[in-house]
PDB file of the backbone (N, CA, C, O) and the ligand in Angstrom, with CONECT records:
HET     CU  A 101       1
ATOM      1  N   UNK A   1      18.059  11.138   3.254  1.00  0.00           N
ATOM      2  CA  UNK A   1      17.044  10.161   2.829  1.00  0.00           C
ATOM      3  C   UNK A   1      16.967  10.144   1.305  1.00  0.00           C
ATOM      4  O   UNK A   1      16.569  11.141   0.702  1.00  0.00           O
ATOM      5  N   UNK A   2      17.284   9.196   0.763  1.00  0.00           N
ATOM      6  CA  UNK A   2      17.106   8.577  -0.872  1.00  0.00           C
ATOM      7  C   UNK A   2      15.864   8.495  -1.397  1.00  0.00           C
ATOM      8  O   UNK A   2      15.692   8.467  -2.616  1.00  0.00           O
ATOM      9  N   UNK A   3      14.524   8.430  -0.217  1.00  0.00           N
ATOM     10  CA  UNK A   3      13.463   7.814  -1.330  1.00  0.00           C
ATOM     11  C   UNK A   3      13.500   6.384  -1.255  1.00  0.00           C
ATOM     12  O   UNK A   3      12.711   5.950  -2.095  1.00  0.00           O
ATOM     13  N   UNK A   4      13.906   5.712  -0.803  1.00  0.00           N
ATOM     14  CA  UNK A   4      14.171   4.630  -0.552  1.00  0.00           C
ATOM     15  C   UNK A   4      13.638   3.622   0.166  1.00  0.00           C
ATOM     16  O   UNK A   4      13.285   2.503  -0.206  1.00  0.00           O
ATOM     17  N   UNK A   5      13.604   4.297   1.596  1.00  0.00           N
ATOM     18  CA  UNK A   5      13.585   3.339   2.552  1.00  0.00           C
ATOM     19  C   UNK A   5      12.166   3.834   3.234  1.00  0.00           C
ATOM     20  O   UNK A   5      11.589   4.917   3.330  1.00  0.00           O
ATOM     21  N   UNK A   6      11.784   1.868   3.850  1.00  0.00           N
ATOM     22  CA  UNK A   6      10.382   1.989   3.936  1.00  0.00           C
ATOM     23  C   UNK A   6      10.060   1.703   5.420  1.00  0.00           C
ATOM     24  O   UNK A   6      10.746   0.872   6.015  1.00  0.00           O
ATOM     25  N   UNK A   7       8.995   2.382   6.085  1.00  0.00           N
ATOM     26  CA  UNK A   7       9.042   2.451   7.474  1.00  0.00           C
ATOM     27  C   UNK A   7       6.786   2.409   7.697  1.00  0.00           C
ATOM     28  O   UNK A   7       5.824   2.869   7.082  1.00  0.00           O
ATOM     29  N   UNK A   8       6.984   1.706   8.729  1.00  0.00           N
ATOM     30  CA  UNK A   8       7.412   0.244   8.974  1.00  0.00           C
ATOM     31  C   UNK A   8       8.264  -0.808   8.017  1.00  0.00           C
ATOM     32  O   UNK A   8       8.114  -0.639   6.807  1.00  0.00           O
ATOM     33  N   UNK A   9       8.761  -1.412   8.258  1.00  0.00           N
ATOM     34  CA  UNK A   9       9.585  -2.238   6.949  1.00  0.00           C
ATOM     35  C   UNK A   9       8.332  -3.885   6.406  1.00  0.00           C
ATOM     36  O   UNK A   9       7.464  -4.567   6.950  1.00  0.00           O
ATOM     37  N   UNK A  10       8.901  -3.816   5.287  1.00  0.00           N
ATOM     38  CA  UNK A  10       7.889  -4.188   4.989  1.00  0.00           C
ATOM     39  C   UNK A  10       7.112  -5.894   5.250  1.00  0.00           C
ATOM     40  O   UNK A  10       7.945  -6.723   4.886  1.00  0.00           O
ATOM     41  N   UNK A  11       6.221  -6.373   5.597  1.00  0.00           N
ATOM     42  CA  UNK A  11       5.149  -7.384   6.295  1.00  0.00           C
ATOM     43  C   UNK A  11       4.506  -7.341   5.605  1.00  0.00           C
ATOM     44  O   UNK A  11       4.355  -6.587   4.643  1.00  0.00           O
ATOM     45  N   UNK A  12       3.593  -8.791   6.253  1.00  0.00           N
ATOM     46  CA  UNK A  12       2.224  -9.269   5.559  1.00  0.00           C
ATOM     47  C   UNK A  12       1.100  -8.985   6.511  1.00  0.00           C
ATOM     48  O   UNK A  12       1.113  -9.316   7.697  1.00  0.00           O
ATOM     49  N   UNK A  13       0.127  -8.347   5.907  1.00  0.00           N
ATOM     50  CA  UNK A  13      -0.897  -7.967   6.965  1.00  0.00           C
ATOM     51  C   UNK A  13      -1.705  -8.721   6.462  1.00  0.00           C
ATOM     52  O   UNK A  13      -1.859  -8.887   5.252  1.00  0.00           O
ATOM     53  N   UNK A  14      -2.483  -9.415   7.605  1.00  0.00           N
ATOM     54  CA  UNK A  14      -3.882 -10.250   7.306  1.00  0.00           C
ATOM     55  C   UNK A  14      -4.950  -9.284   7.121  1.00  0.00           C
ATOM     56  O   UNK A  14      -5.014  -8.239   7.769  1.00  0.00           O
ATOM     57  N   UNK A  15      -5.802  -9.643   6.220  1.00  0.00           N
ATOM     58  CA  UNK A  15      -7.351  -8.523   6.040  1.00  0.00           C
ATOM     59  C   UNK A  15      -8.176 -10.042   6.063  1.00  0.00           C
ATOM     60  O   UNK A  15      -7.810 -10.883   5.243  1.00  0.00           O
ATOM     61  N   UNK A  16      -9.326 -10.385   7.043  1.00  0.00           N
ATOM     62  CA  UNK A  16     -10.114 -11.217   6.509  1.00  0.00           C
ATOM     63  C   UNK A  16     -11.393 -10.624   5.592  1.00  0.00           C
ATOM     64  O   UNK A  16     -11.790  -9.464   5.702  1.00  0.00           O
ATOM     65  N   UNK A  17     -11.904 -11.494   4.778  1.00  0.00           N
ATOM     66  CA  UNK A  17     -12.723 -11.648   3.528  1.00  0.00           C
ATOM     67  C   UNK A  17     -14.004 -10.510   4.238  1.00  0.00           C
ATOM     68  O   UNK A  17     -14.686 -11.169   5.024  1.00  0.00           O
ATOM     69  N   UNK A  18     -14.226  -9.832   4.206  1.00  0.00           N
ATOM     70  CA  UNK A  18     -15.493  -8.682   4.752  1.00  0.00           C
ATOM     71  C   UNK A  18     -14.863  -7.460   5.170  1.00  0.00           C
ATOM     72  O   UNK A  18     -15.317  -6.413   4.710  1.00  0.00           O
ATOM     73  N   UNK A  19     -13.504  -7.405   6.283  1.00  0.00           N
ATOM     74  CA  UNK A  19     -13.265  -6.688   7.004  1.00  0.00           C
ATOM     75  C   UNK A  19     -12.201  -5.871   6.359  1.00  0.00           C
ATOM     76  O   UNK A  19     -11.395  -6.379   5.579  1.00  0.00           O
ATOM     77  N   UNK A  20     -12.193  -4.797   6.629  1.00  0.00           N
ATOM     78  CA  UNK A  20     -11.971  -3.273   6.024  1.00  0.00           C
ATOM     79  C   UNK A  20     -10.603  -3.003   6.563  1.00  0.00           C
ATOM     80  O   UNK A  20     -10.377  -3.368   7.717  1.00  0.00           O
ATOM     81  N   UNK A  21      -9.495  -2.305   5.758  1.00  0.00           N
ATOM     82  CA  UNK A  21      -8.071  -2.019   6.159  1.00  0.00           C
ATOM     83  C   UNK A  21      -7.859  -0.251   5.603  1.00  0.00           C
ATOM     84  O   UNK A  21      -8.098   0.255   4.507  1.00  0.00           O
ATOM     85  N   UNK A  22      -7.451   0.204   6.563  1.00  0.00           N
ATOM     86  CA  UNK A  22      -6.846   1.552   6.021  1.00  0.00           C
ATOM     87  C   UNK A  22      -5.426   1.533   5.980  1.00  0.00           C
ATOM     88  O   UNK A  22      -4.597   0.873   6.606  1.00  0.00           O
ATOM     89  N   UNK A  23      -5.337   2.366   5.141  1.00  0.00           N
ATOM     90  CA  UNK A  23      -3.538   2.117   5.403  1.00  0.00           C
ATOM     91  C   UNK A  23      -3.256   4.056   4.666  1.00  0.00           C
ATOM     92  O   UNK A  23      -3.708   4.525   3.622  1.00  0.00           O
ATOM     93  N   UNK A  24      -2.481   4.646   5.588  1.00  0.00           N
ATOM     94  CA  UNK A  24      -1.931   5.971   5.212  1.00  0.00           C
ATOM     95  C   UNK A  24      -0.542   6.162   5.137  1.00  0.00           C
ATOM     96  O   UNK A  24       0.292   5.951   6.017  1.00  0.00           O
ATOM     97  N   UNK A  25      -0.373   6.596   3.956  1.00  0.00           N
ATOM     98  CA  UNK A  25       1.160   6.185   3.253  1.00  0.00           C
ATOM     99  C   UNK A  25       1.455   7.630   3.136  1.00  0.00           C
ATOM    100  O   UNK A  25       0.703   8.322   2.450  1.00  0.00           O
ATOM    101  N   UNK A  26       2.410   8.125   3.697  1.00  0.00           N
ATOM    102  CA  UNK A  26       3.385   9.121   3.171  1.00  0.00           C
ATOM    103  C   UNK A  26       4.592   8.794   2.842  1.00  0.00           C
ATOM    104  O   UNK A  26       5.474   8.142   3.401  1.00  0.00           O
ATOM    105  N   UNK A  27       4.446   9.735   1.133  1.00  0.00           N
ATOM    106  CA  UNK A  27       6.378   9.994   0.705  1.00  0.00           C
ATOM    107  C   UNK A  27       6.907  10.922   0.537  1.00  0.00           C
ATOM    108  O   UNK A  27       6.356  11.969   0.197  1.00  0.00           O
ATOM    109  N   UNK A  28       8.452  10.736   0.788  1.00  0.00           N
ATOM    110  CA  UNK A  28       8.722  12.249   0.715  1.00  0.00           C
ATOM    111  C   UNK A  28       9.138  12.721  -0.635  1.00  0.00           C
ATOM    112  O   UNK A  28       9.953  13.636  -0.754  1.00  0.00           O
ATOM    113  N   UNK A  29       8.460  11.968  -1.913  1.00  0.00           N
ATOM    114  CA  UNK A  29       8.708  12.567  -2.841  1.00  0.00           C
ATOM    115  C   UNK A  29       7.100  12.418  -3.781  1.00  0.00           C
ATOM    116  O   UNK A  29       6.229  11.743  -3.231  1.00  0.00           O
ATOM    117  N   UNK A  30       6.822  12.962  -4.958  1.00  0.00           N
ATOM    118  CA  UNK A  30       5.784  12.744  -5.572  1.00  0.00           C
ATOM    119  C   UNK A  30       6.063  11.561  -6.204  1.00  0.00           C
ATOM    120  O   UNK A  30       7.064  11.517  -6.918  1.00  0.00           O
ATOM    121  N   UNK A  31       5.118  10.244  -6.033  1.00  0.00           N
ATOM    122  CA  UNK A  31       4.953   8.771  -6.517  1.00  0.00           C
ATOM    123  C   UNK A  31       3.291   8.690  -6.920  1.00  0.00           C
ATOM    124  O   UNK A  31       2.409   9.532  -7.089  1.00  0.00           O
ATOM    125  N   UNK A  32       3.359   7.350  -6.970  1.00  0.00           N
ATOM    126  CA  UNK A  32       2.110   6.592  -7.638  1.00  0.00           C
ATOM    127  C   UNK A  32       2.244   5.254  -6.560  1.00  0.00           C
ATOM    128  O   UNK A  32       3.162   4.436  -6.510  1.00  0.00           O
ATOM    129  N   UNK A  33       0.762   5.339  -5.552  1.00  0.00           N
ATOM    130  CA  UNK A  33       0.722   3.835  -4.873  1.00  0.00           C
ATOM    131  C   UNK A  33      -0.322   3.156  -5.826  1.00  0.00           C
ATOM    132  O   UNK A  33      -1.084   3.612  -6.679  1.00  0.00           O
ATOM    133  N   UNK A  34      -0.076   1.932  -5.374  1.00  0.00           N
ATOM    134  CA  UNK A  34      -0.235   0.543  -6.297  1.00  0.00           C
ATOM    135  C   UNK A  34      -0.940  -0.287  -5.318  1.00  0.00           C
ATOM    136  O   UNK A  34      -0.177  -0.620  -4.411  1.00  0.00           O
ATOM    137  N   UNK A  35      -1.885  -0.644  -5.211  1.00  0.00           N
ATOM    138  CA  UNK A  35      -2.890  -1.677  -4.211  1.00  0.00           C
ATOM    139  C   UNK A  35      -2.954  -3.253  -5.191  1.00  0.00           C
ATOM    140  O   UNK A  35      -4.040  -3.790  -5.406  1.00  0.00           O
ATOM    141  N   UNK A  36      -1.976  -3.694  -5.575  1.00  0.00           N
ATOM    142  CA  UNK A  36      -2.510  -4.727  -6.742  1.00  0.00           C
ATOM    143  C   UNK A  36      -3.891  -5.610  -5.927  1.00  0.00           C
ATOM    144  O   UNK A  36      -4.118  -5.803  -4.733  1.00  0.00           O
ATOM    145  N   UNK A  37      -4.579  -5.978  -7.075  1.00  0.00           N
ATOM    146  CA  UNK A  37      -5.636  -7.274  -6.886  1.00  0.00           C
ATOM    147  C   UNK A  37      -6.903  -6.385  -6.310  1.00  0.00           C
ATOM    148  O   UNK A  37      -8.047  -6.824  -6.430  1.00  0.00           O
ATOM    149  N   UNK A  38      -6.665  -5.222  -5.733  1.00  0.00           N
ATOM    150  CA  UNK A  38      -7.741  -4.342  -5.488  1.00  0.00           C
ATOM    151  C   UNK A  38      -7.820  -3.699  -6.453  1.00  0.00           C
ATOM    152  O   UNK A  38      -8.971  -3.479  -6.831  1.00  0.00           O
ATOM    153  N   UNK A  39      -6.612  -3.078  -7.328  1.00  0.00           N
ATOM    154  CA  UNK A  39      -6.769  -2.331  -8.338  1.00  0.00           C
ATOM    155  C   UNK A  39      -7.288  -0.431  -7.943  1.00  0.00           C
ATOM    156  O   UNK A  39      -8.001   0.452  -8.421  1.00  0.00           O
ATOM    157  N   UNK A  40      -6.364  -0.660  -6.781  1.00  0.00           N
ATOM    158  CA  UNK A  40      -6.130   0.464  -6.225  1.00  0.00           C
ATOM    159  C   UNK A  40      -5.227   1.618  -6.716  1.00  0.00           C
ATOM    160  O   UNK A  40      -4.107   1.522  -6.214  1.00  0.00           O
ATOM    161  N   UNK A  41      -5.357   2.620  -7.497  1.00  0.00           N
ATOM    162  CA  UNK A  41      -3.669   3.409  -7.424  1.00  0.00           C
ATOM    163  C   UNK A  41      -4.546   4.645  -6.930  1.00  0.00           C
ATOM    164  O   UNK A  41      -5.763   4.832  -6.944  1.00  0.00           O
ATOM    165  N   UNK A  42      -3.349   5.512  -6.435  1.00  0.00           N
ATOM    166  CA  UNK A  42      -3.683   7.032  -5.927  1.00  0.00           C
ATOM    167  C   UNK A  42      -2.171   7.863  -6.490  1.00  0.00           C
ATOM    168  O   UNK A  42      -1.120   7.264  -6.722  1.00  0.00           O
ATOM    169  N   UNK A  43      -2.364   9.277  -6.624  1.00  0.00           N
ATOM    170  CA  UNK A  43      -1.253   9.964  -6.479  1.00  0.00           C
ATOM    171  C   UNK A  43      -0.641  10.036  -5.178  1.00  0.00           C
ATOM    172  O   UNK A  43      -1.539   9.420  -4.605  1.00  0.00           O
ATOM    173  N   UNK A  44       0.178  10.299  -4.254  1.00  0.00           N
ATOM    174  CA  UNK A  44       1.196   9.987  -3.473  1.00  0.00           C
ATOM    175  C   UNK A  44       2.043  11.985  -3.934  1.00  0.00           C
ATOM    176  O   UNK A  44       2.962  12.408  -4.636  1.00  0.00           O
ATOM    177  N   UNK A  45       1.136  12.497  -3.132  1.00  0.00           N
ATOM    178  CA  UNK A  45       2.327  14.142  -3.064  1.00  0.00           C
ATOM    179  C   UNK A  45       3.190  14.411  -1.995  1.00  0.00           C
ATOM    180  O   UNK A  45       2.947  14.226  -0.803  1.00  0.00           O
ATOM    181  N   UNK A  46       4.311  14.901  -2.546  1.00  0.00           N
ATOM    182  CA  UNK A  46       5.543  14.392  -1.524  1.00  0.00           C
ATOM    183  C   UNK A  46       5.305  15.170  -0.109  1.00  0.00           C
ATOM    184  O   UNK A  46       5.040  16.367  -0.221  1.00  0.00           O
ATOM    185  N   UNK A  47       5.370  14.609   1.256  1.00  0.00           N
ATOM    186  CA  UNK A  47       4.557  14.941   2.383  1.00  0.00           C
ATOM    187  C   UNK A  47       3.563  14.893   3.176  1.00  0.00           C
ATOM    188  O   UNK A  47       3.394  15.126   4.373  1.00  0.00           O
ATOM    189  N   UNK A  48       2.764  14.466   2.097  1.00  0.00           N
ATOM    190  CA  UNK A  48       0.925  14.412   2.296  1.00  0.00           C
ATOM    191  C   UNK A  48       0.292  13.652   2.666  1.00  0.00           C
ATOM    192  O   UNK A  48      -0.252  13.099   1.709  1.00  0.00           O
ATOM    193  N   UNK A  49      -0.032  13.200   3.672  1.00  0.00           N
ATOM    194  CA  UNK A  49      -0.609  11.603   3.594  1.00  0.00           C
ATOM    195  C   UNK A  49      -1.801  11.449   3.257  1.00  0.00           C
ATOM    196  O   UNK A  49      -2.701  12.241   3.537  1.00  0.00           O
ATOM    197  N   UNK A  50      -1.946  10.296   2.548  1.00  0.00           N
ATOM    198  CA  UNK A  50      -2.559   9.664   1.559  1.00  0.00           C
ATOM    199  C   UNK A  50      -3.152   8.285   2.008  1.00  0.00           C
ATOM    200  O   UNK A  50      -2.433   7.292   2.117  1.00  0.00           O
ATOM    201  N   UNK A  51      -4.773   8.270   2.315  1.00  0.00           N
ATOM    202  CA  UNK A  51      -5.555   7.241   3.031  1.00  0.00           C
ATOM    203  C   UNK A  51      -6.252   6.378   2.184  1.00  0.00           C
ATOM    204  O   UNK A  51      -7.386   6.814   1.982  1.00  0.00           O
ATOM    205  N   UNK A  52      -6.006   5.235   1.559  1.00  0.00           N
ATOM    206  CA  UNK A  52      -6.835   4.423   1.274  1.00  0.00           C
ATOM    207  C   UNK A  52      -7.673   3.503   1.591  1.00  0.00           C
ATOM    208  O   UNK A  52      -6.816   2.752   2.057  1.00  0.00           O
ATOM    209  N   UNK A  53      -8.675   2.903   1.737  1.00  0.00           N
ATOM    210  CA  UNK A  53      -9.508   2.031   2.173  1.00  0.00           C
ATOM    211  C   UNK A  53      -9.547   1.118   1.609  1.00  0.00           C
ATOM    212  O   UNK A  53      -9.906   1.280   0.442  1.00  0.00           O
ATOM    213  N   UNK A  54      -9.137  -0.740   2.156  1.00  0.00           N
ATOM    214  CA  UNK A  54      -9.331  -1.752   1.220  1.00  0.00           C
ATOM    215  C   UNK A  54     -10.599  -2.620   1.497  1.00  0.00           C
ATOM    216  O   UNK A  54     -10.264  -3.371   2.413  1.00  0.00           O
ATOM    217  N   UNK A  55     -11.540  -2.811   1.244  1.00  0.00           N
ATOM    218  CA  UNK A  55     -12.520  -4.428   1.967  1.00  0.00           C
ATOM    219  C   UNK A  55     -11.588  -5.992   1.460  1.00  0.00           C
ATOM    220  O   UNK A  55     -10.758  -6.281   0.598  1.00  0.00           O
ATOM    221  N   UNK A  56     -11.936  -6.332   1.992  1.00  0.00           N
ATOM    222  CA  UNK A  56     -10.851  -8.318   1.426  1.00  0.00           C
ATOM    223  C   UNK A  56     -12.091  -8.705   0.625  1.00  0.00           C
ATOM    224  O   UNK A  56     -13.146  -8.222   1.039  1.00  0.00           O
ATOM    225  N   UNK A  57     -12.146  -9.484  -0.439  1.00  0.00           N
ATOM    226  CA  UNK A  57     -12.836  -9.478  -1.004  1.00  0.00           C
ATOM    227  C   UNK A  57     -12.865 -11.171  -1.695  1.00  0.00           C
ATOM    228  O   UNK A  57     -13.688 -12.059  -1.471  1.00  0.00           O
ATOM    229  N   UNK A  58     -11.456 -11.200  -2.731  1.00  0.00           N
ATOM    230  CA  UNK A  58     -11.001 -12.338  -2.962  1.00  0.00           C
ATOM    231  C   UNK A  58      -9.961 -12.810  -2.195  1.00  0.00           C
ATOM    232  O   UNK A  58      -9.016 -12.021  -2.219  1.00  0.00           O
ATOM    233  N   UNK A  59      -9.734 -13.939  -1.422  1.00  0.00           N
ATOM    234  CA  UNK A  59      -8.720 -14.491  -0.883  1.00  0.00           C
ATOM    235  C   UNK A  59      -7.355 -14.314  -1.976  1.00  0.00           C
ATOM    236  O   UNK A  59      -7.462 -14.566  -3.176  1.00  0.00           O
ATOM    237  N   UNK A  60      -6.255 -13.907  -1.427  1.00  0.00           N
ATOM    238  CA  UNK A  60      -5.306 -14.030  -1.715  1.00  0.00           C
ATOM    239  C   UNK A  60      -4.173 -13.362  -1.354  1.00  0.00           C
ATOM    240  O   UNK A  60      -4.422 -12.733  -0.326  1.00  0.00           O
ATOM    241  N   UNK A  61      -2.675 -13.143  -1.826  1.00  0.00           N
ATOM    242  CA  UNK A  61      -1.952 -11.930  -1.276  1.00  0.00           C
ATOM    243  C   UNK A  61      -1.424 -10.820  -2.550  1.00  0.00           C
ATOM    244  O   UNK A  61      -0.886 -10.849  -3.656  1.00  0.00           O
ATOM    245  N   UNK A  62      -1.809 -10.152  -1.864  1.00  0.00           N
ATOM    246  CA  UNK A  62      -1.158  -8.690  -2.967  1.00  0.00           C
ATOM    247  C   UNK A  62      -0.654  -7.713  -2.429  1.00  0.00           C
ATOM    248  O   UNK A  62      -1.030  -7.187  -1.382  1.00  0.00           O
ATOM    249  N   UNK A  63       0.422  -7.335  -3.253  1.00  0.00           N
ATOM    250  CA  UNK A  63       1.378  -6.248  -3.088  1.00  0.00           C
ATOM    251  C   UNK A  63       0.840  -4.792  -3.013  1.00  0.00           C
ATOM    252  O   UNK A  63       0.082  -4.307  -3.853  1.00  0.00           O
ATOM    253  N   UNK A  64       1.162  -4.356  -2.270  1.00  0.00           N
ATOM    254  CA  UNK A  64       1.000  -2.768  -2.438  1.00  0.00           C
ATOM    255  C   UNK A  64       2.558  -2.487  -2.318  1.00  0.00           C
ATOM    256  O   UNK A  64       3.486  -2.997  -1.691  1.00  0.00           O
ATOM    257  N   UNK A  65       2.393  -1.329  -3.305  1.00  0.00           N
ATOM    258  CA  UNK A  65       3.609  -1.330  -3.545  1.00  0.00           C
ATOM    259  C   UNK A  65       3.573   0.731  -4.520  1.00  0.00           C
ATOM    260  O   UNK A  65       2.615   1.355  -4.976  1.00  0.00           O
ATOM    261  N   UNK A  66       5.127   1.116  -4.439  1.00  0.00           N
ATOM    262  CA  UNK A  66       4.499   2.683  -5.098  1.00  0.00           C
ATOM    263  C   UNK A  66       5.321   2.295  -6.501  1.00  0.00           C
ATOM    264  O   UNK A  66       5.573   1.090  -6.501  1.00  0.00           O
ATOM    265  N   UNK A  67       5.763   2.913  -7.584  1.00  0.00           N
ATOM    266  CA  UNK A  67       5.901   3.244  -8.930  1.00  0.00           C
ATOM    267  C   UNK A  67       7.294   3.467  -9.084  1.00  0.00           C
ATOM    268  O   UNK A  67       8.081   2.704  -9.643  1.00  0.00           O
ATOM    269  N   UNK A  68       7.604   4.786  -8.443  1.00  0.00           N
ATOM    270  CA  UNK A  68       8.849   5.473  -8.716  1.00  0.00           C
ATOM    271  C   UNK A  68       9.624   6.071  -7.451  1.00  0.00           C
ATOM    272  O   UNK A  68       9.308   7.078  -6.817  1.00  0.00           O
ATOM    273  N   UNK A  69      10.653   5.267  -7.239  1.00  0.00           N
ATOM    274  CA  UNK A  69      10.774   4.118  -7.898  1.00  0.00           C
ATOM    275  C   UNK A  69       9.854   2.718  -6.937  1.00  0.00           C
ATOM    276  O   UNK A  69       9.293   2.661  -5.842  1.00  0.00           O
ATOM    277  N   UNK A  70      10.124   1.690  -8.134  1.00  0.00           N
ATOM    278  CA  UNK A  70       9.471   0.468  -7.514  1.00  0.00           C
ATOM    279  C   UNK A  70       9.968  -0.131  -5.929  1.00  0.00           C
ATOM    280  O   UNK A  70      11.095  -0.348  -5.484  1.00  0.00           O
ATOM    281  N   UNK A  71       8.973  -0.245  -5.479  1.00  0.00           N
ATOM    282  CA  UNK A  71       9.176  -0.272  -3.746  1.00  0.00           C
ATOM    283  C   UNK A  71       8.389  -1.429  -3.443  1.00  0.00           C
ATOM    284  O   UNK A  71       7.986  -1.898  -4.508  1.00  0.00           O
ATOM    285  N   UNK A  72       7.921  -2.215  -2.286  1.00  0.00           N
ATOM    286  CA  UNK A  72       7.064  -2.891  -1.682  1.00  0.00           C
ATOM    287  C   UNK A  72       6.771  -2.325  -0.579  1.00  0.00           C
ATOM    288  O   UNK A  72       7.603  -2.206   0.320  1.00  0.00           O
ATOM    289  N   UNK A  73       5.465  -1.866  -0.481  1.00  0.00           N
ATOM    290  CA  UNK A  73       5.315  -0.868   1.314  1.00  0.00           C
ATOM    291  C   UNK A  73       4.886  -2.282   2.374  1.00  0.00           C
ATOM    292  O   UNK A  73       5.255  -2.261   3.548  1.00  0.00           O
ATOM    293  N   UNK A  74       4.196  -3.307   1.902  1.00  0.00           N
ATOM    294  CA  UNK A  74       3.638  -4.283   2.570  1.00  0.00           C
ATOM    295  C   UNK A  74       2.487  -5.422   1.054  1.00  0.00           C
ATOM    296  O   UNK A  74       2.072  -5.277  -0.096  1.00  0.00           O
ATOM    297  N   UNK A  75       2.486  -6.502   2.225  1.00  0.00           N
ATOM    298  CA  UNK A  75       1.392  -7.303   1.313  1.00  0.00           C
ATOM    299  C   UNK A  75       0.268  -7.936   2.182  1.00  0.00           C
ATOM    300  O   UNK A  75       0.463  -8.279   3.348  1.00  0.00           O
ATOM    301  N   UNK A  76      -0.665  -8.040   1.675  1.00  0.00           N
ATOM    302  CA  UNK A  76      -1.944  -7.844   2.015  1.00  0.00           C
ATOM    303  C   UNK A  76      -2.498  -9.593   1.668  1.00  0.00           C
ATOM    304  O   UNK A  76      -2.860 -10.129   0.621  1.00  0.00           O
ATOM    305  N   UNK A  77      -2.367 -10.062   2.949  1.00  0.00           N
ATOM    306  CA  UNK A  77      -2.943 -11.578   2.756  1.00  0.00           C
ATOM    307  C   UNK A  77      -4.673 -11.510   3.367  1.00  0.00           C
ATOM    308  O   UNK A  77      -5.041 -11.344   4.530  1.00  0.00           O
ATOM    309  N   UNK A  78      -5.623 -11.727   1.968  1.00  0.00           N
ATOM    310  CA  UNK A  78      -6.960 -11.730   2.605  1.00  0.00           C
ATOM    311  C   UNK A  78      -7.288 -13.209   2.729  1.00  0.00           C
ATOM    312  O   UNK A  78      -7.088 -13.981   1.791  1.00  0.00           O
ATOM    313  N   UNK A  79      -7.871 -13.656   4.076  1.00  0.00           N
ATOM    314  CA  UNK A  79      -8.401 -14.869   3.913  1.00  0.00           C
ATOM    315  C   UNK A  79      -9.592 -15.357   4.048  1.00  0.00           C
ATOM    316  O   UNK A  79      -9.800 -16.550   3.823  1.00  0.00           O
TER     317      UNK A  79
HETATM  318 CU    CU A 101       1.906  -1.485  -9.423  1.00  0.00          CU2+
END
């Protein structure tokens, strides 16, 4: 495994405008996740899983995505 590859592969998940999304990301290396438009980041320790909580807030779609290297885990369509 490279670090690379992303599992589930990556989709658009609907969040509607109120309703709440968790999403728990493990990597197997030390990164930085990226929630854009929430303005989400967390550390990411290699193994560990790592739970964030989003509410939808403004309609739109944003990437979550980790740092190092640059990845897309999924995108986040709130409506
Ligand atoms: Cu980013």
């Amino acid at each position: 495994m490279d670090g690379k590859d992303v599992s589930p592969a990556p989709r658009t998940v609907d969040l509607a405008v109120g309703e709440t999304l968790t999403l728990v990301v493990t990597s197997d290396h030390d990164d930085e996740l990226h929630v854009h438009g929430f303005e989400v980041e967390g550390a990411l320790v290699a193994g560990k899983p790592t739970s964030v909580t989003l509410t939808g807030k403004e309609p739109g779609v944003y990437e979550v995505e980790t740092h190092e290297p640059p990845l897309r885990l999924l995108k986040i369509a709130v409506r």
